[in-house]
C-alpha positions in Angstrom: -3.0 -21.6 -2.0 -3.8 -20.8 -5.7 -1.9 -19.6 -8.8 -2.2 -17.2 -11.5 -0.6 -16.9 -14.6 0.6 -13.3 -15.3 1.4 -12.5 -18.7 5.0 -13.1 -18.8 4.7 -16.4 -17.5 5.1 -15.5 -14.1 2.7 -17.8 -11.5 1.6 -15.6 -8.7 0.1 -16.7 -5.5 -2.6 -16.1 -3.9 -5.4 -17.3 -1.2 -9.2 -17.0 -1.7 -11.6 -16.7 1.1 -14.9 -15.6 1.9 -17.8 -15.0 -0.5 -19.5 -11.8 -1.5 -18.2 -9.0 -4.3 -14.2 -9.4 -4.7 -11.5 -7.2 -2.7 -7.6 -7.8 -4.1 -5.3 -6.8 -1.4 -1.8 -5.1 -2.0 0.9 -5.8 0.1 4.2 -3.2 0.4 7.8 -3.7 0.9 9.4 -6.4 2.9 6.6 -8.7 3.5 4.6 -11.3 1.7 0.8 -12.1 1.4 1.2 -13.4 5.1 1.0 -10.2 6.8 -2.1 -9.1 5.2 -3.3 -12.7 6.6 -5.6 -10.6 9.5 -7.3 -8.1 6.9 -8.0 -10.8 5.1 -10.1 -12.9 7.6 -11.5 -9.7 8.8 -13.2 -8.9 5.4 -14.2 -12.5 4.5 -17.3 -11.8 6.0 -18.7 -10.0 3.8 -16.2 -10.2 0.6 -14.6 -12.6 -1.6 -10.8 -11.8 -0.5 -7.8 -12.6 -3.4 -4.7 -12.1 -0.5 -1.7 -12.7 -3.2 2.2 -12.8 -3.1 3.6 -9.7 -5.1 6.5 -11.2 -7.8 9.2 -12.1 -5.9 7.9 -13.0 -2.8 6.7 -15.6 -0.9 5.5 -18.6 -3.3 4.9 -16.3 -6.5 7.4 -16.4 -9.2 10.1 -13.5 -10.7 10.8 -13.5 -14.0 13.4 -11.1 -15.0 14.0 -7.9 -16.5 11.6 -6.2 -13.5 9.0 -3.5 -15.1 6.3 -2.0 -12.7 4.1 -2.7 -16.0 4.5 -6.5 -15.6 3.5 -5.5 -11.6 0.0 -4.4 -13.2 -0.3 -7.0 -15.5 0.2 -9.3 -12.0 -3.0 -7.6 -10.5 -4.8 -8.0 -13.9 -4.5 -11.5 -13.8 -5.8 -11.6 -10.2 -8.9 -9.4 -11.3 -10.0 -11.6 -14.2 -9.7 -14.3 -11.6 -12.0 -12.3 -9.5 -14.2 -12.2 -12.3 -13.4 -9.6 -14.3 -13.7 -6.3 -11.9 -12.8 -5.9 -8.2 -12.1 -3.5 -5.3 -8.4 -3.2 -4.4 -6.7 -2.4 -1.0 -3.0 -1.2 -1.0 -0.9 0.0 1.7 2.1 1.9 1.5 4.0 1.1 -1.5 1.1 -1.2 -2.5 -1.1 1.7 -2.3 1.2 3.4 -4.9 0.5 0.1 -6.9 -2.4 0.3 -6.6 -3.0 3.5 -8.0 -0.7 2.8 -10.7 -3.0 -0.6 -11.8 -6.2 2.0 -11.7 -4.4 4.5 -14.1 -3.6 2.0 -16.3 -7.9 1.4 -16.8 -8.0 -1.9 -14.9 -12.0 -3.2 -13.9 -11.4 -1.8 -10.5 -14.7 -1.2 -8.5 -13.5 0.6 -5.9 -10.0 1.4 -4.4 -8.8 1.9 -0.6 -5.1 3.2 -0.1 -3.4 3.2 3.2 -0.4 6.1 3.0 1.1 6.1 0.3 4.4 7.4 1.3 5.3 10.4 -1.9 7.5 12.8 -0.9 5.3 15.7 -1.7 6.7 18.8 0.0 9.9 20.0 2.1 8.3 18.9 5.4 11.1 15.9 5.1 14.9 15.6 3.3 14.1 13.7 -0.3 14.5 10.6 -1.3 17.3 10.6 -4.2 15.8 9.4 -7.7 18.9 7.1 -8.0 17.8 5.4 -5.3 16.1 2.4 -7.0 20.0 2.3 -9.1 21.1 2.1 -5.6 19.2 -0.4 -4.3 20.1 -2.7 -6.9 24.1 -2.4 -6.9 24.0 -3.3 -3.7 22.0 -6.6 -4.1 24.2 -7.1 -6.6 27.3 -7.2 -4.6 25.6 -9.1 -1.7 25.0 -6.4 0.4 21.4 -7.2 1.2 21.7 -5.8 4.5 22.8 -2.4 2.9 19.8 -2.1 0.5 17.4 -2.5 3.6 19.1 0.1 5.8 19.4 2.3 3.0 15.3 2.0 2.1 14.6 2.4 5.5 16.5 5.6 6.1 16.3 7.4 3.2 13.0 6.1 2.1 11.3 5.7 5.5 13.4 8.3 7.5 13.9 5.1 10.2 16.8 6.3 12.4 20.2 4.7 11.9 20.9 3.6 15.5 17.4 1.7 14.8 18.2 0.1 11.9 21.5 -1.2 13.9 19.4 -2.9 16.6 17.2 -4.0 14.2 20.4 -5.7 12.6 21.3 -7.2 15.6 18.1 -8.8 16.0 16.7 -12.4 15.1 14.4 -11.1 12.3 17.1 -9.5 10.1 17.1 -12.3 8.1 13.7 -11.7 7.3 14.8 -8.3 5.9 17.8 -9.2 4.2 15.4 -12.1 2.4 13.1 -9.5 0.9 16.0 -7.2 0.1 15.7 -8.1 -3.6 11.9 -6.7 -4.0 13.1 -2.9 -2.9 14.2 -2.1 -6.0 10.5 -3.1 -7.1 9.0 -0.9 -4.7 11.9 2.1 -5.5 10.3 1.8 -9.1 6.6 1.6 -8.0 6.9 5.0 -6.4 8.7 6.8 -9.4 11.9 9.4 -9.0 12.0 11.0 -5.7 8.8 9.3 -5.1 7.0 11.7 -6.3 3.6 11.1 -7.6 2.9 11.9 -10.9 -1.1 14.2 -10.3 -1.4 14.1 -14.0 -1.5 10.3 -13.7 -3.5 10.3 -10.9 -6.1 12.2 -12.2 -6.7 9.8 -14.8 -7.9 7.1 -12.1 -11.8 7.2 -12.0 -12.8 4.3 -9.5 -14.5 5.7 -6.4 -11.3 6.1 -3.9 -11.0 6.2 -0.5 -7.5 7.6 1.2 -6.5 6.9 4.3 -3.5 8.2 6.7 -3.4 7.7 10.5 -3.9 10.6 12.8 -0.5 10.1 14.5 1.9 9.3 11.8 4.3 12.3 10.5 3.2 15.0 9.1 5.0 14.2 5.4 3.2 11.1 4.9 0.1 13.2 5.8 0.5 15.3 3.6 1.0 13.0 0.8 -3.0 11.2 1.5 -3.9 15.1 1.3 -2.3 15.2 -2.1 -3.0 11.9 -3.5 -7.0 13.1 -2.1 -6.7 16.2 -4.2 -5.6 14.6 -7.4 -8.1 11.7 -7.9 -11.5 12.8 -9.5 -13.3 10.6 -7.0 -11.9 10.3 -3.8 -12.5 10.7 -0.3 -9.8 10.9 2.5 -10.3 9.3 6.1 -8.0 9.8 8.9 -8.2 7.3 11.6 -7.6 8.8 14.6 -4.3 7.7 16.7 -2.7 5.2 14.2 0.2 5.6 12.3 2.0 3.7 9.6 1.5 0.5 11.8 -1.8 0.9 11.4 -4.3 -1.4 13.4 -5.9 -4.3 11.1 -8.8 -4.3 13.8 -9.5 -0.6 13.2 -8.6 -0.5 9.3 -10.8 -3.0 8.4 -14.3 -1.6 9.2 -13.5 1.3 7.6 -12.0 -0.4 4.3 -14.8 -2.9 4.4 -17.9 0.3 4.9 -16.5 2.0 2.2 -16.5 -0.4 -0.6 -20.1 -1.9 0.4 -21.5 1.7 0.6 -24.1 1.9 -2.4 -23.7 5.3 -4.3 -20.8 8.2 -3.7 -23.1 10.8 -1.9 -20.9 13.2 0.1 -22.5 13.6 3.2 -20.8 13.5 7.0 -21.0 9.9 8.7 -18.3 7.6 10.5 -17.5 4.5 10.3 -17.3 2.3 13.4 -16.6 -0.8 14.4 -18.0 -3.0 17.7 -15.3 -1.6 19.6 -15.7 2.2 18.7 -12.9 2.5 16.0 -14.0 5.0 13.4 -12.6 7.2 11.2 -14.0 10.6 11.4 -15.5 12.2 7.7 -15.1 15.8 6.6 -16.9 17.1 3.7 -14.3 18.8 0.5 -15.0 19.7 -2.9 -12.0 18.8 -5.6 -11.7 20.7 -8.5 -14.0 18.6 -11.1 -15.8 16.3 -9.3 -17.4 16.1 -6.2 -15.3 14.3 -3.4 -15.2 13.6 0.0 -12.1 14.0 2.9 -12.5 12.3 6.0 -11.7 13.2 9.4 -2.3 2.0 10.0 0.4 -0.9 7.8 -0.5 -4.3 8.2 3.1 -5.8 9.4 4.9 -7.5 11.9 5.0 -5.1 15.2 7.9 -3.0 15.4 6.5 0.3 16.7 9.1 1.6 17.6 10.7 2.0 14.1 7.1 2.6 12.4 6.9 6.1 14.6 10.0 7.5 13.3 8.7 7.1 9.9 6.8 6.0 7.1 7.5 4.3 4.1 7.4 2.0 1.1 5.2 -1.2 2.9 1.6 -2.5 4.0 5.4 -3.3 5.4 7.0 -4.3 8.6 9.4 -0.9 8.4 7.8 1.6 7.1 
């Protein structure tokens, strides 16, 4: 393990391994640099893989007042590490992070995202804008176990009777420990968690979007509209995953996208030794050329992943 200073002062964890251009991976809610442990050793091969702690998690520090700006300025610090440009993964939540840190102009290279979950249309009830406000009352009276079952049902439409076995279960504590980053990831997807297309369009690395074939249709059509909005972007759908996606099957295509030389939009898949690919279907955006193409790293609970999506490269949504 390794540290970075950010620049508030903040130390933030991270592993290296492999060798080969640099890959920064971004974790979502509920879950430290651990659970991206698999993506990581699956892209050493062929990349130099910076696998960090977000503030407040694991072995990384949190210095208060929380500001999703001192969030970019954490991944900044990780990139001039990297050596001064990189290609960044993000899933979920970190995948709205991540787009967030390529807005802001950041050396990024390349950039993968994995669902991020914006509410983007009716297809599912919203998520209220006070719900980051929420989130942190109820830290603040010690009702950790509240915050989580409120992210997961009004952020991740998990199902309350799921969210009550899930409290009666050995791992809750797990949750309730990670309760005090939600109101981090409730700021990192904006109001409503609704993505701002004007900043979006502002992003000019070379983007990939993914969803999985089988998650809901919302979250779906949230890739479609991130896809849309970037100026260079491609979407992949990999077919039968959801929100849990497969690190096995993520990988090759995460891994084939960012050691691709040159944008050209043509129709290919990529595929791993055991058949996994993700299926490629030719669009054109409205001022560039880009390419849609025809899921999150966590502990499994599929159960609670199908009923929804969510906020993490996360264990609940």
């Amino acid at each position: 393990m390794s540290n970075v200073t950010s620049r508030d002062g903040t130390a933030i964890a991270f592993d290296r391994s492999g060798e080969g251009a640099p890959i920064v991976l971004v974790a979502g809610a509920f879950v430290d640099r651990s659970q991206l442990n698999e993506l990581a050793g699956l892209l050493a091969p062929s990349f130099t893989v910076l696998n960090y702690d977000r503030r407040g998690r694991g072995e990384s520090g949190d210095t208060p007042p929380y500001e999703v700006q001192r969030e970019i300025e954490d991944l900044e610090a990780l990139i001039v590490e990297a050596g001064g440009a990189a290609s960044v993964f993000g899933g979920s939540s970190g995948a709205a992070l991540a787009l967030e840190v390529a807005a802001a102009g950041l050396e990024i290279e390349k950039l993968v995202v994995y669902e991020p979950p914006y509410v983007v249309d009716d297809s599912r009830p919203p998520v209220g804008p006070d719900i980051a406000d929420r989130l942190s009352a109820l830290i603040a009276d010690g009702r950790r176990g509240d915050a989580a079952e409120l992210f997961m049902t009004e952020g991740g439409l998990v199902p309350g009777e799921v969210v009550a076995e899930m409290r009666r279960s050995p791992i809750w504590a797990a949750t309730e420990a990670m309760a005090h980053t939600l109101p981090y990831d409730a700021a990192v997807m904006g109001r409503g968690n609704k993505p701002s297309t004007e900043r979006l369009a502002d992003i000019s690395a070379p983007t990939l979007v993914i969803d999985g074939g089988a998650s809901p249709a919302w979250i779906r059509s949230s890739a479609e509209t991130v896809a849309e909005a970037l100026r260079n972007a491609r979407r992949a759908t990999l077919p039968d995953q959801m929100h849990n996606v497969s690190q096995e099957v993520l990988a090759p295509v995460v891994s084939g996208f960012i050691a691709e030389q040159g944008f050209e939009s043509d129709h290919s898949t990529y595929t791993n030794s055991k058949g996994h690919h993700a299926d490629q279907v030719v669009r054109q955006p409205s001022r560039q050329r880009s390419r849609s193409l025809p899921g999150l790293l966590c502990r499994p609970r599929p159960r609670v992943l199908q009923n929804g999506g969510g906020h993490g490269l996360d264990h609940h949504q």
